[in-house]
PAZAPA-4460 file (N, C-alpha, C; in steps of 0.05 Angstrom, whole numbers, plus 32768, in hexadecimal, padded with zeros to 4 digits):
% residues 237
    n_x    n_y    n_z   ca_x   ca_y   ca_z    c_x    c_y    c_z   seq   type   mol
   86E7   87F1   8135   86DA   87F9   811C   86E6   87EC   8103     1      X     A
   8702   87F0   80FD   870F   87DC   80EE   8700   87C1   80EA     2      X     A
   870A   87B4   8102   8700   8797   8104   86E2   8795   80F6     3      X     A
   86D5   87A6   80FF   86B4   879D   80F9   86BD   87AB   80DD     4      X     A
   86BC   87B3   80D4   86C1   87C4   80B4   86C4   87AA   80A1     5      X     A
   86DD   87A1   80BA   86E9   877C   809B   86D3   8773   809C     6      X     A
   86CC   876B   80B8   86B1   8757   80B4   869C   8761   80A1     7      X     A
   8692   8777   80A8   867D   877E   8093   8687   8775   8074     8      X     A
   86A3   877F   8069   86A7   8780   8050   86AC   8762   804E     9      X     A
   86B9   8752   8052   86B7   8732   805D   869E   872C   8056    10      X     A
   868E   8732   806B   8671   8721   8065   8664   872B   8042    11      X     A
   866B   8742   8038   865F   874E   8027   866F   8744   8012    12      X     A
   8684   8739   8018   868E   8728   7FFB   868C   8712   7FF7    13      X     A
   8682   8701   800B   8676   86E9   8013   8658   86E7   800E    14      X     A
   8652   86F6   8012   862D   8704   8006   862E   86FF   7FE3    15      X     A
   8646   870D   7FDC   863C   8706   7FC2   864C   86F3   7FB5    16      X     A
   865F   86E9   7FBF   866F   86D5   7FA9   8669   86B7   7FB3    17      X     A
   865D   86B7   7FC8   864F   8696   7FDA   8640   8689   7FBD    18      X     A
   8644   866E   7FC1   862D   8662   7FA2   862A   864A   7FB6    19      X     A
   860F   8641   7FB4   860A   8621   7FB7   85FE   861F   7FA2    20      X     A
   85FF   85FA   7F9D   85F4   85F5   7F81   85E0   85F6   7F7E    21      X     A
   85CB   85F4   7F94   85A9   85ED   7F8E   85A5   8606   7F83    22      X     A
   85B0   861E   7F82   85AD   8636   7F74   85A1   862B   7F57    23      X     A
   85AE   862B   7F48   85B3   8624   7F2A   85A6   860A   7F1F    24      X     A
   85A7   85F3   7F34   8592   85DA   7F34   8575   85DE   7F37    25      X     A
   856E   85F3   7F46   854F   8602   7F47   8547   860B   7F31    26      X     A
   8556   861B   7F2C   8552   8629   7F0F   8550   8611   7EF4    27      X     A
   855B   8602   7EEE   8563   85F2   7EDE   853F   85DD   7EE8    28      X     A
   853B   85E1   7EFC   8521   85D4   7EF8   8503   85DB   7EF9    29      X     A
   8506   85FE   7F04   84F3   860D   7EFF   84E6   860F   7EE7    30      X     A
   8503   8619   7ED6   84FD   861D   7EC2   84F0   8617   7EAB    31      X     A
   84F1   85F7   7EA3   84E0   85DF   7E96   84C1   85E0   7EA3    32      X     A
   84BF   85E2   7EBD   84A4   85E5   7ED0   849C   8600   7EBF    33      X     A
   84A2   860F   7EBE   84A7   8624   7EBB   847C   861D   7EA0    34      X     A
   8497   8615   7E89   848E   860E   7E74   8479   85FC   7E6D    35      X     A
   8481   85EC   7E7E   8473   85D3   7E7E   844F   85E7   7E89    36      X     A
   8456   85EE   7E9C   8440   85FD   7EA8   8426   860B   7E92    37      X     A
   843B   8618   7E87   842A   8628   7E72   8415   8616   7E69    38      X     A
   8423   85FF   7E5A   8412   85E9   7E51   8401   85DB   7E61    39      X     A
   8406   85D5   7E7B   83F5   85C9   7E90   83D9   85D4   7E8F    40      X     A
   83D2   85ED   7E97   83C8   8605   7E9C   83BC   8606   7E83    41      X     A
   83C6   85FD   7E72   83AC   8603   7E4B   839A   85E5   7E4E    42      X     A
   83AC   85D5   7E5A   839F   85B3   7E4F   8386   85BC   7E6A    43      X     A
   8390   85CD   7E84   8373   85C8   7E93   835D   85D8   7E8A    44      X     A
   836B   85F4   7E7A   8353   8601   7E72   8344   85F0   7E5D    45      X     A
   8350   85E0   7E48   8343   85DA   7E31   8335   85BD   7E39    46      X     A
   833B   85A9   7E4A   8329   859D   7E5C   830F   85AD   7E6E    47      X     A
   8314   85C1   7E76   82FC   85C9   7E84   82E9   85D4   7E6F    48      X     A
   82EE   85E1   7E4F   82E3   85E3   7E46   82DA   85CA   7E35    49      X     A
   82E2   85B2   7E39   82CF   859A   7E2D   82BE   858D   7E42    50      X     A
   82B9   8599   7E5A   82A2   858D   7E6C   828C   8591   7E5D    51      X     A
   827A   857E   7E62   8259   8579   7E55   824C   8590   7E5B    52      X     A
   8241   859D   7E46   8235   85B6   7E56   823F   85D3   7E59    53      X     A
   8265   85CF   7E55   826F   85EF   7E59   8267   85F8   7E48    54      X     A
   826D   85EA   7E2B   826A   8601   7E12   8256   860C   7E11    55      X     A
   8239   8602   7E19   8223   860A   7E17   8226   8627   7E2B    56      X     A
   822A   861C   7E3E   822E   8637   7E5A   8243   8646   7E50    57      X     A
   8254   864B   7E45   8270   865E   7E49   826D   8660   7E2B    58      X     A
   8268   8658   7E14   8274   865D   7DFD   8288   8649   7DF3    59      X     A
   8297   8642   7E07   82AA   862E   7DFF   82B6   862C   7DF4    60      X     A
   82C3   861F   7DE2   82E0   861E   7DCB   82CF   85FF   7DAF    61      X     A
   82DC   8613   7D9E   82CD   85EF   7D91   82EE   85E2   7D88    62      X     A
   8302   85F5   7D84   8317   85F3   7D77   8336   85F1   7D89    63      X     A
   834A   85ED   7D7E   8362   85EC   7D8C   836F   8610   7D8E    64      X     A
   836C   8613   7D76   836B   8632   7D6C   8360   864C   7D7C    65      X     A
   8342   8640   7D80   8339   8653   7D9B   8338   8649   7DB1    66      X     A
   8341   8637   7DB8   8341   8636   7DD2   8363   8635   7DDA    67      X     A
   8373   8641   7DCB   838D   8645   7DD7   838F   866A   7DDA    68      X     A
   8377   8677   7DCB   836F   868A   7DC6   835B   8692   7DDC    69      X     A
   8352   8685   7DE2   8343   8693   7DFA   8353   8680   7E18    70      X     A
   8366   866B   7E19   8372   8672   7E2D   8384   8682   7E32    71      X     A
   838C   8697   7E16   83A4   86A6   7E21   8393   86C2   7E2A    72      X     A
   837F   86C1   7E23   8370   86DB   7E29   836D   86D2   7E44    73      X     A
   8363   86C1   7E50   8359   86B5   7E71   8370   86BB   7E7F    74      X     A
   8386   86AF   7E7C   83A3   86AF   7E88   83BA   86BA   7E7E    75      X     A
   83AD   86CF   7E73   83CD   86E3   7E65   83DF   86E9   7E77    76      X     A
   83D3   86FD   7E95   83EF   86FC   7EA0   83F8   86E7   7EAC    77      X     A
   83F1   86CE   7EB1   8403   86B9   7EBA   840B   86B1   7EA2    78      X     A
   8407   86AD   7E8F   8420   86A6   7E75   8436   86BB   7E73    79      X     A
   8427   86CB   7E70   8444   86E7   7E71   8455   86E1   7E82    80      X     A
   844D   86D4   7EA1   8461   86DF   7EB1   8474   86BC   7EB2    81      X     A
   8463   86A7   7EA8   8479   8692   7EA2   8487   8691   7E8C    82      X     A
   8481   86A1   7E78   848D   86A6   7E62   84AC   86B5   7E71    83      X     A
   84A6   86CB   7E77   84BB   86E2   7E80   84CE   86CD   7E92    84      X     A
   84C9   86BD   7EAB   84D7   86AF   7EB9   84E5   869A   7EA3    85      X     A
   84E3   8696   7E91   84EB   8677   7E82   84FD   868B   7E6A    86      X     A
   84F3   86A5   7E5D   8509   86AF   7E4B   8519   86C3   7E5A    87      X     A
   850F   86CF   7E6A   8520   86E4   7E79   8530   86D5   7E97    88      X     A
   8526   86CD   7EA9   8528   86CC   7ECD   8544   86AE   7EBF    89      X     A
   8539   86A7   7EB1   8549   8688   7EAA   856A   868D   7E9E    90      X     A
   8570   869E   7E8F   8589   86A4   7E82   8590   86C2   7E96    91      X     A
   8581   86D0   7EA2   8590   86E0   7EB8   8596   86D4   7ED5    92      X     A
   858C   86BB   7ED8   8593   86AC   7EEF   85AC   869B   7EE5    93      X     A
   85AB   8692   7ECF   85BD   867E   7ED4   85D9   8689   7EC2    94      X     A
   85D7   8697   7EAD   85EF   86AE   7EA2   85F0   86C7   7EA9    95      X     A
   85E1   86DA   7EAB   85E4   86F3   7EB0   85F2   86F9   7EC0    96      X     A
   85E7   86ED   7EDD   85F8   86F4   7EF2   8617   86EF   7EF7    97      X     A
   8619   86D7   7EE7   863D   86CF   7EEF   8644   86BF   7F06    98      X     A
   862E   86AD   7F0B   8632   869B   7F20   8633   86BE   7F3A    99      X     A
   862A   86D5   7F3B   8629   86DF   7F53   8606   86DE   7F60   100      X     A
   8606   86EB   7F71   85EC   86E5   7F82   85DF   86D5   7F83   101      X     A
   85EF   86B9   7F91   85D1   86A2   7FA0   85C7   86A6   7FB0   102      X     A
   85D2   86BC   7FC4   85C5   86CC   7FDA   859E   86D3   7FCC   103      X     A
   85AC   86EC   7FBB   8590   86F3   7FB5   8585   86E4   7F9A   104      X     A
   858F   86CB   7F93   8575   86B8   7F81   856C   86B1   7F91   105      X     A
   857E   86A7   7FA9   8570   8699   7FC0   8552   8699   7FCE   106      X     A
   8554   86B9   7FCE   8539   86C2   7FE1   8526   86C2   7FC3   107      X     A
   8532   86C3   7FAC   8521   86C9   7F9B   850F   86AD   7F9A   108      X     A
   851E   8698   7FA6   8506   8680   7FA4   8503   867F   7FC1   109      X     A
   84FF   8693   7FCE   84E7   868F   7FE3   84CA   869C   7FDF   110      X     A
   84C1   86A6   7FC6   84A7   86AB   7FBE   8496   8695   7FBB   111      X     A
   84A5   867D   7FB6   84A0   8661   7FB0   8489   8654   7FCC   112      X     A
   8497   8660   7FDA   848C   865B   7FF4   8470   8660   7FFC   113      X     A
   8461   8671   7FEA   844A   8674   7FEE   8436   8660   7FD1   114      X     A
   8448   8652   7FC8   8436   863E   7FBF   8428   8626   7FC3   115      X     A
   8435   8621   7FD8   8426   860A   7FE7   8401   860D   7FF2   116      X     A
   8407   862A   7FFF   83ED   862F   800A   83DF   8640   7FEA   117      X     A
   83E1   8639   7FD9   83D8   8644   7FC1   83C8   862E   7FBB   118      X     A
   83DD   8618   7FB1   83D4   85FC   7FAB   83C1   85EB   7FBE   119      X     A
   83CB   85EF   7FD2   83BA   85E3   7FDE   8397   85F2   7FE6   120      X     A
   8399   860B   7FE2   8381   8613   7FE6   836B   860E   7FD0   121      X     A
   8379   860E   7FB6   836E   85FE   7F9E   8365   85DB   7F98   122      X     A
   8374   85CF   7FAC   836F   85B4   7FA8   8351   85B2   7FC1   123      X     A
   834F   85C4   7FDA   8343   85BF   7FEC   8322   85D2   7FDF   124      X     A
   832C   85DE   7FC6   830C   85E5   7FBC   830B   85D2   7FA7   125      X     A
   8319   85C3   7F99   8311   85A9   7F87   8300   8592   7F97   126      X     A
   8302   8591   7FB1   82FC   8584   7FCA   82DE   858C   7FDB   127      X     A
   82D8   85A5   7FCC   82C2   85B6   7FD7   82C5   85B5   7FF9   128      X     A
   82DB   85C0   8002   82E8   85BF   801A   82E3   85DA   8026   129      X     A
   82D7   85EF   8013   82E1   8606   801A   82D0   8616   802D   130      X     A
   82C3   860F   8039   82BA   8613   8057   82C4   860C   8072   131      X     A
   82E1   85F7   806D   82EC   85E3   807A   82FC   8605   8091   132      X     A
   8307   85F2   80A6   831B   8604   80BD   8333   860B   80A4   133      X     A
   8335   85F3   80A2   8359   85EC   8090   8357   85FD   8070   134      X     A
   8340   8604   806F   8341   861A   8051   8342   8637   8058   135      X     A
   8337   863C   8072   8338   8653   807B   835C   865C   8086   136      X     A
   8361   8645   809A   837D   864C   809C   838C   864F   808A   137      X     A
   838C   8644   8072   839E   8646   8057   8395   8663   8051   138      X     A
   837A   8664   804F   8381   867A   803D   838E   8691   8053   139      X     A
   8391   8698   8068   83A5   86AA   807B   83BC   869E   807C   140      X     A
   83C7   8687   8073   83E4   8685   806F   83EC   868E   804F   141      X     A
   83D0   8689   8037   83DE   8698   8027   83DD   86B3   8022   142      X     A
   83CB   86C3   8032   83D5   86E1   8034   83EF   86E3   803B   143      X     A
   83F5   86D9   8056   840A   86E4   8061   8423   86D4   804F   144      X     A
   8426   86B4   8045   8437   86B1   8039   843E   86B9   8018   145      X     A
   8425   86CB   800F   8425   86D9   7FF4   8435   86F9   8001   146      X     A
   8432   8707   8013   8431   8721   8018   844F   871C   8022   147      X     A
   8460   8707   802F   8475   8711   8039   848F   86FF   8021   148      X     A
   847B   86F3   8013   8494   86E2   7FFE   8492   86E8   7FE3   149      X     A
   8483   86FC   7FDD   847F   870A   7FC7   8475   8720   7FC3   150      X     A
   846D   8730   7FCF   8467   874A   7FD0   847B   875C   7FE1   151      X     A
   8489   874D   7FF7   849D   8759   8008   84BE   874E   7FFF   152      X     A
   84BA   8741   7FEA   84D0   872F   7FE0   84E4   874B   7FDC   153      X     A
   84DC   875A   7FC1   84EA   8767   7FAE   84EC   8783   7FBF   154      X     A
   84E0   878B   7FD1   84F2   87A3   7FE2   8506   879B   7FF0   155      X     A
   8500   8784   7FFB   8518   8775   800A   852E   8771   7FFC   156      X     A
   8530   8765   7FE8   8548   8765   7FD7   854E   877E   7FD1   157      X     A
   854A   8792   7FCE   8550   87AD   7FCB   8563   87AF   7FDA   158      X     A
   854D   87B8   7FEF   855A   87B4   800F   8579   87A7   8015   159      X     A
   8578   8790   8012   858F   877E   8012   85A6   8782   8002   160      X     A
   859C   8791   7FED   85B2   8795   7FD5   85C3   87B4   7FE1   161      X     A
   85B3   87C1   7FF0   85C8   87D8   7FF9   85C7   87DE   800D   162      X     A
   85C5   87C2   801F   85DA   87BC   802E   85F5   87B4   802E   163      X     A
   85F0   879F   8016   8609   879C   800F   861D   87AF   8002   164      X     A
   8612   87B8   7FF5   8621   87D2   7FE0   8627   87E4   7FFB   165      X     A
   8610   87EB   8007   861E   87FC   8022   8615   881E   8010   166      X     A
   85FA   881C   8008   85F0   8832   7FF9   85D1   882F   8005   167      X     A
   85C6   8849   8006   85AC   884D   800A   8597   883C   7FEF   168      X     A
   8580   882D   8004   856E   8821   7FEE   8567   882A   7FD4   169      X     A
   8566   8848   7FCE   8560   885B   7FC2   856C   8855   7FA8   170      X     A
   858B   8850   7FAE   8599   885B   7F98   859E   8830   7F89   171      X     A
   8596   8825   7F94   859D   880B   7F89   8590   8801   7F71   172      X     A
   857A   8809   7F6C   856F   880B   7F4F   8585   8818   7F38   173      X     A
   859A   8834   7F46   85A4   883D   7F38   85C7   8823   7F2C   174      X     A
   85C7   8813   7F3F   85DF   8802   7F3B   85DC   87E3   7F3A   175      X     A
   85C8   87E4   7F3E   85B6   87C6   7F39   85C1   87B9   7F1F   176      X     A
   85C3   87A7   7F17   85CB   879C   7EFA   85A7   87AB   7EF0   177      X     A
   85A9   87A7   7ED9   8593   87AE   7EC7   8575   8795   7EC7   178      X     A
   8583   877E   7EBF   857E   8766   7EC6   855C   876B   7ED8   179      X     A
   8570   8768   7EF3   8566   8772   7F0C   854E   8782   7F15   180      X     A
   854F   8798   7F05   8543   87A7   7F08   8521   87A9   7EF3   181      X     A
   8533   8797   7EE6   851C   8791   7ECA   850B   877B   7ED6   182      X     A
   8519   8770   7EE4   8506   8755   7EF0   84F4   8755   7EFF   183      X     A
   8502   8770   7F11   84EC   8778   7F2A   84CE   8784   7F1F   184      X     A
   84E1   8798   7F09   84CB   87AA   7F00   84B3   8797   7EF7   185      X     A
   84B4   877A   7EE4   849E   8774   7EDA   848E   875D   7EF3   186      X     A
   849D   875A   7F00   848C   8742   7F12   8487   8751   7F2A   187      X     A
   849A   8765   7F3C   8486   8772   7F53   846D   876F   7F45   188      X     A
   8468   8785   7F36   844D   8791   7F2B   843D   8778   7F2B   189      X     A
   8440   8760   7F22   842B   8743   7F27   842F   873E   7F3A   190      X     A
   843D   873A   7F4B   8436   872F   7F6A   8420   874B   7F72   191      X     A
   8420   875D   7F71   8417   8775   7F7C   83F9   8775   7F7A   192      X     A
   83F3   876B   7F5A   83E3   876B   7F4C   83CC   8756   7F5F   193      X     A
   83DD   8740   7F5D   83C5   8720   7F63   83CE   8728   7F88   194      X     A
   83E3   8730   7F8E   83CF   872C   7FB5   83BF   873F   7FBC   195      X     A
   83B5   875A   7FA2   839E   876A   7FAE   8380   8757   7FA9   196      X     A
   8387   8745   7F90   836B   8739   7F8A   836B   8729   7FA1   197      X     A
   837E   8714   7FAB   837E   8708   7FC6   836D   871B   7FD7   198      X     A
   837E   872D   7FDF   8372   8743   7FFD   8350   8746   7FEE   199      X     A
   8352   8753   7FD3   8338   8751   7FCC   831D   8736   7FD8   200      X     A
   832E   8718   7FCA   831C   8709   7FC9   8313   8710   7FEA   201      X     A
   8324   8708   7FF9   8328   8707   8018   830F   8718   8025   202      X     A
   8317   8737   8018   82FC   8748   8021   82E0   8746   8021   203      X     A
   82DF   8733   800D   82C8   8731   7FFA   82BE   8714   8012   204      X     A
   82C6   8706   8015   82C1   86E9   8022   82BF   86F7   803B   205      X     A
   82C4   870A   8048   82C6   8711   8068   82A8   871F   8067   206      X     A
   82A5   8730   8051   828A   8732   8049   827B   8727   8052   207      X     A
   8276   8719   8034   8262   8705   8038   825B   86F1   8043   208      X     A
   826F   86E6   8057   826E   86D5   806F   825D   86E0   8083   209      X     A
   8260   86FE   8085   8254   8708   80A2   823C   871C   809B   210      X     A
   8232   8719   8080   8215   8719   8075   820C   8706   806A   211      X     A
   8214   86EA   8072   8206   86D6   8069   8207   86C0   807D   212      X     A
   81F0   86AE   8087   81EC   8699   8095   8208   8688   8085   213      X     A
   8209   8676   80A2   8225   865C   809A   820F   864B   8083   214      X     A
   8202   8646   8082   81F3   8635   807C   81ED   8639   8060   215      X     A
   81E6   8655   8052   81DC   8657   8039   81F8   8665   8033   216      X     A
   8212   866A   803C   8223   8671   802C   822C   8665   801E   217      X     A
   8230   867A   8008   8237   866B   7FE5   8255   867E   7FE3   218      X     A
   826C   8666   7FD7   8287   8671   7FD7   8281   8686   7FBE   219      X     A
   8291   8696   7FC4   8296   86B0   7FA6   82A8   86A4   7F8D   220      X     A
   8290   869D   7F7E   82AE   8689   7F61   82B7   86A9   7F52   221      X     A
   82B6   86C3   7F5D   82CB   86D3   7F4C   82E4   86E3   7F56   222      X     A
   82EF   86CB   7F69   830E   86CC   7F77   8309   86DA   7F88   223      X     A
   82FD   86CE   7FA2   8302   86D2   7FB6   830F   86B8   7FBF   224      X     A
   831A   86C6   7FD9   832C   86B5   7FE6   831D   8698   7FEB   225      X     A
   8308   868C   7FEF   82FC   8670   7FFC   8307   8665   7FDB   226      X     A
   830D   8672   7FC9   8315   8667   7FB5   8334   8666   7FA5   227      X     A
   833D   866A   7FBF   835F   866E   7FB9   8371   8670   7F9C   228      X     A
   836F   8668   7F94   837B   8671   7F7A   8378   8682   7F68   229      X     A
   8353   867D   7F65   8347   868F   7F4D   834A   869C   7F5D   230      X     A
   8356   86B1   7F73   8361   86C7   7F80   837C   86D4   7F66   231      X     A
   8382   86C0   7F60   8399   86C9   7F4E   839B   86C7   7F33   232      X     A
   8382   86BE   7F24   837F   86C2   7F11   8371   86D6   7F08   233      X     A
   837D   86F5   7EF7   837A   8707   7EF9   836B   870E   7EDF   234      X     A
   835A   86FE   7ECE   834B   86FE   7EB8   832C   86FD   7ECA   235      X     A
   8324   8701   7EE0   8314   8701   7EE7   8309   8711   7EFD   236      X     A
   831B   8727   7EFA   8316   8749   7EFC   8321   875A   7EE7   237      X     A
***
């Protein structure tokens, strides 16, 4: 009992005082992405609103003024939540903590992991692909890699955190840095938020697939899944 006791406390001080550098090198380049993003994401909205023809159909923007004004209305919570990562997640990753937990930043960039099948389900409807085998499989790798790398992320770290402490899940909110707890609080709630419109789109396409011939089906442009992303853009529920 002894013996296993050190080990446990051993491993648990090794749990939290371990550092590799790609910790802090991630961060240091997220972060600019971060930003840079925001801006990416205005130049495509304010390009899509100079196609021949939108303004007529949508109302359009004539100005710089409104149309930074009606992309923040389109995409408020994804600005919010790159905003929060670039003033908040950015100086509690790389000062707050005190060079402790690369353990748990670590897993914190395994949410990352479900961006690939994000991106790519977006490039394969720029492609009008989305009837393809390879759009369908994506979009069941990004359920499952949205639901277990970001929706199952932040119990897990809970989880993990009192284990280490060697305290019931319960009470780790109560000893959590503050930080921590503030972080979870505002981004669970958005991951939570965009994989129901996912499961949503998803329901909606399982639908109408199996009340509609292969032949005259028409993809759903108000985020369903054959349309992977606008799954997650949440100005359009």
């Amino acid at each position: 009992p002894l013996k296993g006791c050190g080990v446990e406390i051993s491993c648990s001080i090794k749990w939290r005082y371990s550092k590799h550098w790609l910790t802090d090198s991630y961060i240091l380049f997220a972060t600019p992405y971060f930003a840079y993003d925001i801006y990416a994401m205005f130049l495509c909205y304010w390009h899509k609103q100079q196609v021949k023809g939108h303004e007529e159909k949508e109302g359009g923007v004539r100005s710089v003024g409104a149309a930074v004004w009606g992309y923040l209305r389109q995409e408020l919570f994804m600005v919010l939540h790159h905003v929060f990562m670039v003033a908040f997640c950015c100086p509690a990753s790389l000062l707050w903590r005190q060079g402790k937990g690369d353990y748990f930043q670590g897993v914190l960039f395994l949410a990352e992991l479900s961006t690939p099948s994000v991106s790519l389900g977006k490039v394969l409807i720029q492609y009008k692909k989305q009837h393809t085998l390879l759009h369908k499989v994506n979009g069941v790798l990004m359920l499952l890699t949205f639901f277990s790398c970001r929706v199952l992320l932040f119990p897990y770290l809970y989880y993990a955190y009192g284990r280490y402490a060697s305290i019931p899940v319960y009470k780790v909110p109560l000893v959590a840095p503050w930080q921590c707890n503030l972080g979870a609080a505002l981004l669970w709630p958005l991951q939570l938020y965009w994989f129901t419109l996912i499961c949503r789109g998803a329901l909606r396409l399982l639908t109408r697939h199996s009340n509609s011939p292969p032949d005259t089906f028409k993809a759903d442009s108000e985020g369903s899944l054959s349309n992977g992303i606008t799954a997650l853009q949440p100005n359009r529920h």
